[in-house]
C-alpha positions in Angstrom: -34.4 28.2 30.1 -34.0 30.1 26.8 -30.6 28.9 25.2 -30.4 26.2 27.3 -28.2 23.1 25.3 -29.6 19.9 27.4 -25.9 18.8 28.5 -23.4 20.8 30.5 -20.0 22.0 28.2 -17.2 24.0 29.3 -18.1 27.7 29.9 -14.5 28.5 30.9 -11.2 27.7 32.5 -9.6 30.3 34.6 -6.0 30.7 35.4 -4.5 32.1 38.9 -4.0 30.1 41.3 -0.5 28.2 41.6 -1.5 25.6 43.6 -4.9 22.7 44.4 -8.4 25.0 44.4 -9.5 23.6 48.0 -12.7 25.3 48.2 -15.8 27.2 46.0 -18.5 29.3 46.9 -20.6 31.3 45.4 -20.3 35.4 46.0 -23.0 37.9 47.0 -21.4 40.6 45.2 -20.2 40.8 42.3 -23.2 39.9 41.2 -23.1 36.3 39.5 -19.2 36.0 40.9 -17.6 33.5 43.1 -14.5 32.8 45.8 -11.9 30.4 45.6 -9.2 29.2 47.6 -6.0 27.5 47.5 -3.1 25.5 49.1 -1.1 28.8 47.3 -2.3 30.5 50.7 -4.8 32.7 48.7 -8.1 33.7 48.5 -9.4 34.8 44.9 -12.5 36.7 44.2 -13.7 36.5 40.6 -16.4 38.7 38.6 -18.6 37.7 35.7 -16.7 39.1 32.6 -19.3 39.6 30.0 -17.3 40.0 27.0 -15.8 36.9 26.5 -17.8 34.1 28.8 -15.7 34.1 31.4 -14.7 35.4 34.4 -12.0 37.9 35.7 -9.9 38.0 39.1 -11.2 41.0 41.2 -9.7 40.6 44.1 -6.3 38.1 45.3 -6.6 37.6 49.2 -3.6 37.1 51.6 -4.2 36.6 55.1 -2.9 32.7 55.8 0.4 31.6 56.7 -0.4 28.2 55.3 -2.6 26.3 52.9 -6.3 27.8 52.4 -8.7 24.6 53.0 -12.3 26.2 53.0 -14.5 29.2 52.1 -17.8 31.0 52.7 -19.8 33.9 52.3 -21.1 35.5 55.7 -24.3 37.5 54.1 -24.9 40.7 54.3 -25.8 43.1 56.9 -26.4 46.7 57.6 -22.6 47.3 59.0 -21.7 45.4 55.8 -24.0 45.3 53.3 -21.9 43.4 50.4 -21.7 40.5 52.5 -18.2 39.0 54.2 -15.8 36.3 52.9 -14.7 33.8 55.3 -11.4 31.4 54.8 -10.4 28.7 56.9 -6.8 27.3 56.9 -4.3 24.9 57.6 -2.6 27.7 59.9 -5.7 26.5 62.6 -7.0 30.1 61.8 -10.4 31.5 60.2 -9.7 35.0 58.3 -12.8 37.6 57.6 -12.5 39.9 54.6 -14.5 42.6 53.2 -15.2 42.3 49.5 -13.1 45.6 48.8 -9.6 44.9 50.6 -7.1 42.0 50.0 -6.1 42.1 53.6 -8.2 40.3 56.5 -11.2 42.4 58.5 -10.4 40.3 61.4 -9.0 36.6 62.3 -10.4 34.2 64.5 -8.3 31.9 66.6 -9.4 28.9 68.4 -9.4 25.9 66.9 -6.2 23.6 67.4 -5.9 22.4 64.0 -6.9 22.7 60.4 -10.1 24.6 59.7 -11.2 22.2 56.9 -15.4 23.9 56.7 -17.1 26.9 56.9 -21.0 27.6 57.0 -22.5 31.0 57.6 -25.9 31.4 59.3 -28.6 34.1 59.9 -27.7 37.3 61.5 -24.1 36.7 61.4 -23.3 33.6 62.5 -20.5 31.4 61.2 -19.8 27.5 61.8 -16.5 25.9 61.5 -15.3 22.4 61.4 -12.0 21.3 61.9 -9.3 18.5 62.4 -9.2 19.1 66.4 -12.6 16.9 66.5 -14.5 20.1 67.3 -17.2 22.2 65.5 -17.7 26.3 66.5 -20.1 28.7 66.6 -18.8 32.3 66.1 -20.7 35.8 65.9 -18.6 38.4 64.8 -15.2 38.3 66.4 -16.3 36.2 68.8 -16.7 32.4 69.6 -20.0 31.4 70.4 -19.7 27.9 71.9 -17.8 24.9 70.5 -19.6 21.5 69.4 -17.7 18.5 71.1 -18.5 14.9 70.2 -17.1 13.7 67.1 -14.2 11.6 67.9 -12.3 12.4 64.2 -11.9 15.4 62.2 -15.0 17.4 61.3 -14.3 17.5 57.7 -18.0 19.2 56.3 -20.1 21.6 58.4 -23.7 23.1 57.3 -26.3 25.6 59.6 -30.2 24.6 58.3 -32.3 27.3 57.1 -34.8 27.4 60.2 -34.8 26.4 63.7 -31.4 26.9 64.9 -29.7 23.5 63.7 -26.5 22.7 62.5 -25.4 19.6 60.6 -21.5 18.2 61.2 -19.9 15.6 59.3 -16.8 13.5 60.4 -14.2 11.4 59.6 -15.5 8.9 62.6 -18.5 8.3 59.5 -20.9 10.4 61.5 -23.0 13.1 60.8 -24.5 14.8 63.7 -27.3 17.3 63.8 -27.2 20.1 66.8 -29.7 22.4 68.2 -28.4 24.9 71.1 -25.3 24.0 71.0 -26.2 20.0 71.6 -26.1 17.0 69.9 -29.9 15.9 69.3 -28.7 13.1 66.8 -26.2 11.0 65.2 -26.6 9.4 62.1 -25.3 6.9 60.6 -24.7 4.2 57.3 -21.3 5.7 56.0 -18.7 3.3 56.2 -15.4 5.7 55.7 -15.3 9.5 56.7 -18.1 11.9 55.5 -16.1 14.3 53.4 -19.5 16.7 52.1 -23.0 18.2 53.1 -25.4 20.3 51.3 -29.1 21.4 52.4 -31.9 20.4 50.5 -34.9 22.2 52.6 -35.3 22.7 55.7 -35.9 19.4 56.3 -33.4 17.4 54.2 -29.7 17.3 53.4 -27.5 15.2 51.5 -23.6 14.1 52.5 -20.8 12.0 50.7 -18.2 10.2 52.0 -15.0 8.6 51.0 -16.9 5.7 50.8 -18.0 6.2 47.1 -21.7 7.1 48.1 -24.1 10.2 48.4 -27.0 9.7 51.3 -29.7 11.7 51.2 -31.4 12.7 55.1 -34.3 13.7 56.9 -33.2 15.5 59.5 -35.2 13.2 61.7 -33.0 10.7 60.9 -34.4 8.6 58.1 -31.8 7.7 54.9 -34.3 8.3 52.3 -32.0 7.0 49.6 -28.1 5.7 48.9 -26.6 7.0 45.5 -23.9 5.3 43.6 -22.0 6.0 40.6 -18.2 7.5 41.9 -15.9 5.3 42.0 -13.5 7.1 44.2 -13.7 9.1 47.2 -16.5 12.0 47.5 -15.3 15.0 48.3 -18.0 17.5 47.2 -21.4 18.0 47.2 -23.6 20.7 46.4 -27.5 21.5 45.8 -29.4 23.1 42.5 -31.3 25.9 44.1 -35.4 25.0 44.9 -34.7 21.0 44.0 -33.4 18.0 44.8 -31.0 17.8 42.0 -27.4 18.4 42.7 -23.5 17.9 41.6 -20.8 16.0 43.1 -16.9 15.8 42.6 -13.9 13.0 43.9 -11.2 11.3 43.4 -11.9 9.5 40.0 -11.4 13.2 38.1 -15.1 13.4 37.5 -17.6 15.9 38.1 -21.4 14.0 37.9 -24.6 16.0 37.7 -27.5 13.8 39.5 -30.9 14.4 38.4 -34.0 13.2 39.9 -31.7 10.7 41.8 -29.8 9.5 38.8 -26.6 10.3 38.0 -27.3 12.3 33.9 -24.0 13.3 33.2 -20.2 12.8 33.6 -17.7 15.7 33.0 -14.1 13.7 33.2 -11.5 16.5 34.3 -7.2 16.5 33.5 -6.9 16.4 37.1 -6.8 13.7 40.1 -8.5 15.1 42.6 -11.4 17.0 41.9 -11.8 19.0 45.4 -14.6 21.3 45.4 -18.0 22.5 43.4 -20.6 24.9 43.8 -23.8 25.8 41.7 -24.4 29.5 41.0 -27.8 31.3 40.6 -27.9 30.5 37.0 -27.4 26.7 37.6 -23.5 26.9 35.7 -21.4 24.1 38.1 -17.6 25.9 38.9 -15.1 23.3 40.0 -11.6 23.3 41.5 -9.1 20.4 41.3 -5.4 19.6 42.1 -4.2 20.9 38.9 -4.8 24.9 40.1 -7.6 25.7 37.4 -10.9 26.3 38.0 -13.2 25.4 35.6 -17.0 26.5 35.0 -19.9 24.0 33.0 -22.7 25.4 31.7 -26.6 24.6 29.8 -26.6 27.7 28.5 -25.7 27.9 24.9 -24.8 31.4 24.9 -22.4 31.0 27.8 -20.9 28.0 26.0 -17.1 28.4 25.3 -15.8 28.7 21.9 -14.8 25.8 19.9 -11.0 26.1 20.0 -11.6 26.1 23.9 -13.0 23.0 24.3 -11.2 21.5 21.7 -8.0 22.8 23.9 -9.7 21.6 27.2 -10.3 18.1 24.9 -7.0 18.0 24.1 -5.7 18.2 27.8 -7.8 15.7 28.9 -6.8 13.4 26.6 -3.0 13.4 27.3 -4.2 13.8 31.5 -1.9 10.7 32.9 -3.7 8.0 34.3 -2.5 5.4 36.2 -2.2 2.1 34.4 -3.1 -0.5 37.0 -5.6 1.4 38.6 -7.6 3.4 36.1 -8.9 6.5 37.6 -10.0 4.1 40.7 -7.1 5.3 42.8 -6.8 2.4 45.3 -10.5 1.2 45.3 -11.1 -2.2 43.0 -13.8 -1.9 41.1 -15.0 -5.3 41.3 -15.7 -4.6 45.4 -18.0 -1.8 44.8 -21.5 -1.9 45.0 -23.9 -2.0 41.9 -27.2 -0.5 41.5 -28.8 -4.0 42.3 -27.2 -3.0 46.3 -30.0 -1.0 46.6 -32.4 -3.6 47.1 -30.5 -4.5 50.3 -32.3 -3.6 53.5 -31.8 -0.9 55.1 -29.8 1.0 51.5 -32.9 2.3 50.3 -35.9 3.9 52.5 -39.2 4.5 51.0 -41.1 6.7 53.1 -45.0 5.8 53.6 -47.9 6.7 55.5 -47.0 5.8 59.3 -49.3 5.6 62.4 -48.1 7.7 65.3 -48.9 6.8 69.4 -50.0 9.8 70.6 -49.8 9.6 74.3 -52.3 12.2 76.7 -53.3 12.1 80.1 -56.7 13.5 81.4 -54.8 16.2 83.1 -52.8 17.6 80.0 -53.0 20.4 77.9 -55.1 19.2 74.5 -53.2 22.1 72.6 -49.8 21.6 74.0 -50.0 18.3 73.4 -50.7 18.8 70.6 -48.0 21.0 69.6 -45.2 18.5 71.2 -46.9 15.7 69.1 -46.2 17.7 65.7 -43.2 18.6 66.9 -41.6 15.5 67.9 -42.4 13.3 64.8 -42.0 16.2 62.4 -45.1 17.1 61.2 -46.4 20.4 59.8 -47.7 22.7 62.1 -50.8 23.4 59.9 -52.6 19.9 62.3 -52.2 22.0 65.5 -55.7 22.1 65.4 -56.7 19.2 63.9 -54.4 17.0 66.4 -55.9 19.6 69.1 -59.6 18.6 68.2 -59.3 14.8 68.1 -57.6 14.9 71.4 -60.5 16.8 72.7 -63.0 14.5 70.6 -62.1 11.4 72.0 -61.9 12.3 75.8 -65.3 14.4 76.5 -66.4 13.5 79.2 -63.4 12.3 81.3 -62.7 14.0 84.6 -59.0 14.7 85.3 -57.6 12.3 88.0 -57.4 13.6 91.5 -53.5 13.9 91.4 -51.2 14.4 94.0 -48.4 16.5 92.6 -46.1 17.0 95.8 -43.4 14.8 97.1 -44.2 11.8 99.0 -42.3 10.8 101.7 -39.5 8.7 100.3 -39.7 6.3 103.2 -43.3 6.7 104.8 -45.2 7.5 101.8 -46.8 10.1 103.2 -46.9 13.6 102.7 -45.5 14.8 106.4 -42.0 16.0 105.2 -42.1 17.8 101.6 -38.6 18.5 100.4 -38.4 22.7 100.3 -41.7 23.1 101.2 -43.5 25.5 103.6 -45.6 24.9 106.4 -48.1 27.7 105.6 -51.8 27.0 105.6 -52.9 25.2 103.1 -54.8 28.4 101.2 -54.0 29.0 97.9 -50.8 31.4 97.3 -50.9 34.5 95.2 -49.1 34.7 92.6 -45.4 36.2 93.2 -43.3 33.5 91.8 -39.9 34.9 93.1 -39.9 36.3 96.5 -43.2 37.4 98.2 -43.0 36.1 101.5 -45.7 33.4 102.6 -47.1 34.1 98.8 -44.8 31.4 96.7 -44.4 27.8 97.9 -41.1 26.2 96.1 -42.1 22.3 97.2 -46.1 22.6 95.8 -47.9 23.0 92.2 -47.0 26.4 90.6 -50.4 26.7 88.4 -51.9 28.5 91.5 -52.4 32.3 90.0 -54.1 35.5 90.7 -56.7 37.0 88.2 -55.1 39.4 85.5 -54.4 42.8 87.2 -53.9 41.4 90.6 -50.7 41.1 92.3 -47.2 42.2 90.9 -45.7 38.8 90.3 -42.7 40.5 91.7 -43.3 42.5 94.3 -47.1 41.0 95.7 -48.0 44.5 95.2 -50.9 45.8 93.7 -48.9 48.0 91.0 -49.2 45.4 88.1 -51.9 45.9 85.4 -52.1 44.0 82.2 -53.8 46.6 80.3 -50.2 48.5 80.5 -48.3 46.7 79.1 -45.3 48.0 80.9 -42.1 45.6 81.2 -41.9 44.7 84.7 -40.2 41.4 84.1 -36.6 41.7 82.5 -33.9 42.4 83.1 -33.7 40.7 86.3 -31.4 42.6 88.7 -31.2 40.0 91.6 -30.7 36.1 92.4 -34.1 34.4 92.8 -34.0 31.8 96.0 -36.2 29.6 97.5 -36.8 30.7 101.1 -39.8 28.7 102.3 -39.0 26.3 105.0 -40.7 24.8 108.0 -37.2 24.3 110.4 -39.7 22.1 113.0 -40.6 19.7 110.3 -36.5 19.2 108.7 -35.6 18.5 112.1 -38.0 15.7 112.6 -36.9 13.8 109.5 -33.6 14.2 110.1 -33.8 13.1 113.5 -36.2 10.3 112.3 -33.5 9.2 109.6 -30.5 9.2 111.8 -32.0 7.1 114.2 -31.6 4.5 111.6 -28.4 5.6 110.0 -25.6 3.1 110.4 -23.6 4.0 113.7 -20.5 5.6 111.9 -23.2 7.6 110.0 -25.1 8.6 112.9 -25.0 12.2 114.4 -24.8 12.7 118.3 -27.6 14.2 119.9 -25.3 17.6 120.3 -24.9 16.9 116.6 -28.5 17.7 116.4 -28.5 20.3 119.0 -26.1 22.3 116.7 -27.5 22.0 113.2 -31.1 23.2 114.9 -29.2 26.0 116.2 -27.3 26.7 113.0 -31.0 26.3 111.1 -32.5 29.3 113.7 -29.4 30.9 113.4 -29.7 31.3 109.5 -33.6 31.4 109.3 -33.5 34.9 111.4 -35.2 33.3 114.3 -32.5 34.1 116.5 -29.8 36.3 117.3 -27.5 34.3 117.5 -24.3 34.1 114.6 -23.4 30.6 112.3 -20.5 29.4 114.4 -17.8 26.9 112.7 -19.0 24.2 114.8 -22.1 24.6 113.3 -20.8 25.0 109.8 -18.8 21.6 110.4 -21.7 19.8 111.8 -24.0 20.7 108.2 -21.0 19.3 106.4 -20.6 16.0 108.0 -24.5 15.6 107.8 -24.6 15.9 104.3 -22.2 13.6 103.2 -24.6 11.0 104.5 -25.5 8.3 102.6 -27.8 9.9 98.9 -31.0 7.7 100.2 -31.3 9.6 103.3 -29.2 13.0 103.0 -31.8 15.1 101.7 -33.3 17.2 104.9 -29.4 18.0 105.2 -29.3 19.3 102.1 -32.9 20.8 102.9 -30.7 22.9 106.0 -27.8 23.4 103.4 -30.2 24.9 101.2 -31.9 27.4 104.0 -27.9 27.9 105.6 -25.8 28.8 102.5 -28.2 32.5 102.4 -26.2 33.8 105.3 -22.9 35.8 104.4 -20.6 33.6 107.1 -22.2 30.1 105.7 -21.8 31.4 102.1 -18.4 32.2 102.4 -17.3 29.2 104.2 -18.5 26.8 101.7 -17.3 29.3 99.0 -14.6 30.7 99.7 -11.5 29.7 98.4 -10.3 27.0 100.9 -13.3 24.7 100.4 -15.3 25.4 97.7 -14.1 22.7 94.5 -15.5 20.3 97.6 -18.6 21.8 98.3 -19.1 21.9 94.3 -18.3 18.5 93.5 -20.6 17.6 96.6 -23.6 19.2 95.0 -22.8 18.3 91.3 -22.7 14.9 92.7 -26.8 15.2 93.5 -27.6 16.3 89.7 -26.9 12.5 88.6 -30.0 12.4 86.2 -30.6 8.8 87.9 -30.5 9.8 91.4 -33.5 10.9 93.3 -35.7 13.6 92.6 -35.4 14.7 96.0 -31.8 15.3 96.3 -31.5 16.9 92.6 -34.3 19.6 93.9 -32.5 20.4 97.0 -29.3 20.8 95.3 -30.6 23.1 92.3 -31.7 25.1 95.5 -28.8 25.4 97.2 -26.9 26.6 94.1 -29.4 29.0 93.3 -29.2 30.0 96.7 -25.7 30.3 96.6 -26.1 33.9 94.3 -27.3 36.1 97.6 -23.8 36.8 98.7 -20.5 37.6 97.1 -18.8 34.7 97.6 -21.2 32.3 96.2 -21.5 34.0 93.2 -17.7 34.1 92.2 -17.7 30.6 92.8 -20.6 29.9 90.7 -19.8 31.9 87.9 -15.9 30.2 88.3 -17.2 27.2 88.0 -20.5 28.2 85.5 -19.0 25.6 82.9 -19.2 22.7 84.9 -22.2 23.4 86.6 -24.8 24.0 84.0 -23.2 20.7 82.2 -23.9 18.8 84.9 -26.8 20.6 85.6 -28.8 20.4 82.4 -29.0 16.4 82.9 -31.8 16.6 85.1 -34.1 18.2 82.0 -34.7 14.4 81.2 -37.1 13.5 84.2 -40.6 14.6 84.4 -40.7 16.3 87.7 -41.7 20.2 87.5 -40.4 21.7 90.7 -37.0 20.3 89.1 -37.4 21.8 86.4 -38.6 25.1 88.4 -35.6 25.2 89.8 -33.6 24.4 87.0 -34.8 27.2 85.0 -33.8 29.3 88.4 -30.4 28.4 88.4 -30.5 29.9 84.5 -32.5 32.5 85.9 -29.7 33.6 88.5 -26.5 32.7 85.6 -28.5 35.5 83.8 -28.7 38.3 86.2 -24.8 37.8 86.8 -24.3 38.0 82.6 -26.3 41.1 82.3 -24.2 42.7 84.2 -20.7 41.4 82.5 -19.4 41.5 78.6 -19.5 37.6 78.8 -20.8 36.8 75.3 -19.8 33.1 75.5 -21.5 32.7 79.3 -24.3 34.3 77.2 -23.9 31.5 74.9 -23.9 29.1 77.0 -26.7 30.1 78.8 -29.3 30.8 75.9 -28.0 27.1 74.9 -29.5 25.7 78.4 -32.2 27.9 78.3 -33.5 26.5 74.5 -32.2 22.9 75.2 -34.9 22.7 78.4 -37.6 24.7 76.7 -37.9 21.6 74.9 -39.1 19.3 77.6 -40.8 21.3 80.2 -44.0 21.2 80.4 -44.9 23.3 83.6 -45.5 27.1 83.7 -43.7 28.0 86.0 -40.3 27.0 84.6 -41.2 28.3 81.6 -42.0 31.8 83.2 -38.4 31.7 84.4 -36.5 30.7 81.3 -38.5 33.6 79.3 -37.2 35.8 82.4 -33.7 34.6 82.4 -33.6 34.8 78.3 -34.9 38.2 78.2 -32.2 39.3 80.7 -29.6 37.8 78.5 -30.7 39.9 75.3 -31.4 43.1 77.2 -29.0 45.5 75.8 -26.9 43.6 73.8 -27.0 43.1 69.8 -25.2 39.9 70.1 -26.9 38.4 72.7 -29.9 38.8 70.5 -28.4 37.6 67.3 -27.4 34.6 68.9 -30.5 33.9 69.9 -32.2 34.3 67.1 -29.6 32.0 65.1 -30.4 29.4 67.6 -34.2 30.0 66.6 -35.0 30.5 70.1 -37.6 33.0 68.6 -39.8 30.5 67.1 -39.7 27.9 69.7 -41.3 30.4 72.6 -43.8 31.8 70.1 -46.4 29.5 71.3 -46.4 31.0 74.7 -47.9 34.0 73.2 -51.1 32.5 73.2 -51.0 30.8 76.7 -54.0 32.5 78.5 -53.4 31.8 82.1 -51.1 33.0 83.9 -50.8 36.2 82.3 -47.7 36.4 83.0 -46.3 34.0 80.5 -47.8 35.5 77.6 -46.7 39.0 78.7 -43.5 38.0 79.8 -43.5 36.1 76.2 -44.2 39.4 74.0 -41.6 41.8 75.2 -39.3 38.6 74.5 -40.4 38.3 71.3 -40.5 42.8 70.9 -36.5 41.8 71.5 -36.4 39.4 68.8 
């Protein structure tokens, strides 16, 4: 740089504020300006003054009825294209202001206590931390989701540049990174709260901690290196732009610029407690600190304060008070802290090699998606797809796939007489209609079984659907999707085969029988005949049997709860927290396969009538907690019906303003895109997100802050079934 003096010198002190400077950012207008805040309740806006060095107060922001802790710039937007400034405060609330107007656009309440961090996102998207314990995801006016987990205050917060993650840091000496509104990981090393965080890249960060250190991250959780040099709490970090370099501030009235992982310079302050920093485009470091005054450093020789100013700012640091007995060491002893020869200890300092990676496959798998979930979960560039692709391929020609047998077995026979949700159709091939074609879709067998491109409406079984027009027949969804295939003869066998060697106070009567086989013709519209209460209460003793054999009951449960008068019995409003925590009880991710099937169909069943879906969206919270558990095993119809249950929650948000069911929902939807493998499921969750995002700007921008966009991309090149990739496009057209 052209004028550039080597070390950092005082640029300029600026005046204002009458109390601690809590928080920095830099602005994206003015030009070259920055925000600061204060325990005075204010928020300051200040503008490059290019007369005199310095910088002058544009704007003084009121909005907080108690100390300002935290800052940050929302950027801009075509509603508002200078950009918003965010505050958090001590008042538990989060104020929005335009550039031009000292009082707040909007406030957002929610959190319970202090809102100590702030970090702004793509498309609008704002993340706060806070001394409840709890992170939050807002958009606009409106909160997102909320981040649970941390079991202190979440003192630092930060949203990555890609992929929809978000980094939290706590006073529990956590940091933990989220995708979708989960916690993927925790990491860990600190050993007193975690106080700062600033991105590298997309795939590193840094944090600093009370505990006198910096730690520098991969995101897949690798410490790649432990700096030391404060000798004091941490309570700032922040990143040069396009390098690893960067600038901290703490307790011990220093401000340290780190090159090249060494600490190259000290700037000793007249303060205690040097709270904040931030670097600005022209790499010039402004600081805040308990003394009220912020103060900006600079390399630039013609930025460079006059001589009677830093003689002044000299002069003030030389009469700053410091405490005899402990130096400017606070309460830490300096003969306790670590020396650069800690480094050497295992563990402090991580050198990063050339490791081997397993790479798993089975005959039957997908080389390229394989592939794709190889790079993908050890972090490796995308650019290997088809090199990873190719050896797969390379090193298993000639191997035939194994003759597999992908339906249930029998849990007590072994064999295949009794499948779970199965039909007893012939054993043809289906067409294609994955929803509701009658005798076409088979819930309990493989979903891979398609028609040719322009054959049947995947819908409807009809002959309307042609690729070649590109026409969106998929989304939005207007009705439930239920699983309707059952062969009543076969149920009744196993259940009657099971009971006979139930205990005998679990045992049903033979009129026991008599009535659930009436109750299953009554609701399978092969009789007349209406569900009688008798009926109702037989279903309800059977399945409360034992988990290892309830599972044809919950097989008639599934096929019963489609009638109006079954529906509304389990329901309504006398039963249905029961009937809830009955089924909830199934989605234990350890229980059997069998039973967490049957019960995703039954609550996806549960949307054909009124009552069921009151209930379900009632209790939508609880369920899709519990329900995303089951994303962990391996078994696609599972996962089918997983993605079904999102499938239904999003037909019953598109047609209700419920941005944080939306939320909540997309979060499902990318948490299991992750892990499933099959088709099928992800046919429905492309269905069910593309019903979220019809017709609504948030929905959209939230999904596109989660980077749902780029982790359905590679379904655009899936060539059969058709369907997906289709299905994927006009997704990705919303996006």
């Amino acid at each position: 740089m052209a004028g550039d003096g080597g070390a950092y010198r005082l640029r300029c002190s600026l005046l204002g504020h009458e109390q601690d400077v809590r928080g920095i950012t830099q602005g994206f207008f003015p030009e070259g300006g920055f925000v600061s805040v204060s325990r005075d309740r204010t928020a300051r806006l200040w503008t490059p003054d290019g007369l005199n060095r310095g910088f002058t107060e544009m704007h003084c922001m009121r909005g907080h009825s108690n100390f300002v802790s935290c800052v940050c710039i929302i950027p801009p937007s075509d509603l508002y294209p200078r950009g918003l400034i965010a505050t958090g405060g001590n008042d538990h609330n989060i104020c929005i202001f335009t550039v031009d107007n000292t009082a707040p656009l909007y406030v957002l309440k929610g959190h319970k206590n202090t809102v100590c961090s702030l970090s702004s996102g793509k498309f609008g998207t704002l993340l706060s931390g806070s001394w409840d314990t709890t992170a939050k995801v807002w958009l606009n006016d409106r909160c997102m989701m909320t981040l649970q987990g941390h079991t202190a205050a979440v003192w630092a917060v930060k949203i990555l540049p890609e992929h929809g993650l978000m980094l939290t840091g706590s006073a529990d000496k956590t940091i933990k990174l989220w995708k979708a509104g989960r916690c993927e990981r925790t990491f860990t090393g600190h050993e007193d709260c975690v106080r700062g965080l600033a991105i590298l890249s997309e795939m590193e960060f840094l944090s600093c901690s009370n505990d006198a250190s910096v730690r520098r991250w991969r995101i897949s959780g690798e410490c790649l290196h432990v700096y030391y040099g404060h000798t004091n709490y941490i309570y700032s970090v922040s990143a040069f732009p396009h390098c690893n370099d960067f600038v901290t501030t703490g307790e011990d009235r220093s401000l340290r610029i780190w090159k090249q992982g060494e600490c190259t310079q000290t700037i000793r302050l007249p303060a205690q407690s040097v709270w904040c920093c931030c670097v600005l485009d022209n790499d010039d470091i402004v600081v805040g600190a308990s003394d009220g005054i912020i103060r900006v450093f600079t390399k630039s020789l013609e930025r460079t304060a006059s001589a009677e100013e830093i003689q002044a700012f000299e002069n003030e640091l030389s009469q700053a008070s410091i405490d005899p007995k402990t130096g400017d060491l606070g309460d830490i002893n300096a003969d306790d802290l670590p020396g650069k020869e800690h480094l050497k200890d295992p563990g402090k300092l991580c050198t990063i090699l050339g490791p081997s990676y397993k790479l798993p496959y089975n005959i039957s798998d997908d080389p390229w998606l394989t592939a794709y979930n190889f790079l993908q979960k050890n972090d490796l560039n995308p650019m290997f797809l088809d090199q990873v692709a190719k050896f797969i391929i390379d090193n298993t020609k000639g191997q035939a796939p194994l003759n597999t047998n992908t339906e249930f077995s029998d849990p007590f026979t072994g064999a295949g007489r009794y499948v779970p949700g199965s039909s007893s159709l012939s054993d043809t091939a289906p067409a294609a209609d994955p929803f509701t074609g009658a005798g076409r879709y088979v819930p309990g067998s493989a979903s891979n079984v398609v028609t040719p491109v322009g054959g049947h409406d995947p819908y409807t079984g009809m002959g309307a659907y042609q690729s070649a027009k590109a026409e969106n027949i998929y989304f939005p969804k207007k009705d439930a999707v239920t699983f309707d295939q059952a062969n009543p003869t076969q149920i009744l066998g196993k259940l009657k085969e099971l009971n006979s060697n139930a205990a005998e106070e679990q045992k049903l009567t033979e009129d026991d029988l008599i009535i659930l086989e009436k109750l299953l013709s009554a609701t399978c519209n092969t009789s007349a005949e209406m569900p009688t209460a008798q009926q109702i209460q037989t279903l309800w003793k059977a399945i409360n049997w034992p988990e290892d054999i309830v599972f044809p009951a919950l097989d008639i449960l599934r096929l019963s709860v489609r009638h109006p008068i079954v529906n509304e019995n389990f329901c309504g409003e006398e039963a249905h927290m029961e009937f809830i925590h009955l089924l909830l009880k199934f989605l234990n991710p350890q229980g059997k396969p069998a039973n967490q099937l049957l019960a995703l169909r039954a609550l996806c069943n549960c949307f054909v009538s009124q009552a069921g879906q009151k209930l379900l969206m009632e209790q939508r919270d609880e369920i899709m907690t519990q329900a995303i558990e089951v994303k962990s095993g391996n078994n696609k119809n599972v996962h089918i019906a997983l993605a079904t249950l999102t499938l239904n929650y999003a037909v019953c948000l598109h047609k209700v303003n419920n941005i944080e069911g939306k939320a909540q929902c997309l979060s499902v939807i990318s948490t299991v895109m992750e892990v499933v493998k099959d088709l099928e499921a992800v046919f429905r969750l492309l269905v069910a997100l593309g019903t979220l995002i019809s017709d609504d700007k948030n929905a959209v921008q939230l999904a596109k802050s989660l980077g749902v966009d780029s982790q359905i991309k590679k379904y655009v090149s899936v060539s059969e079934p058709a369907k997906v990739k289709e299905c994927c496009r006009f997704v990705l057209n919303l996006l």
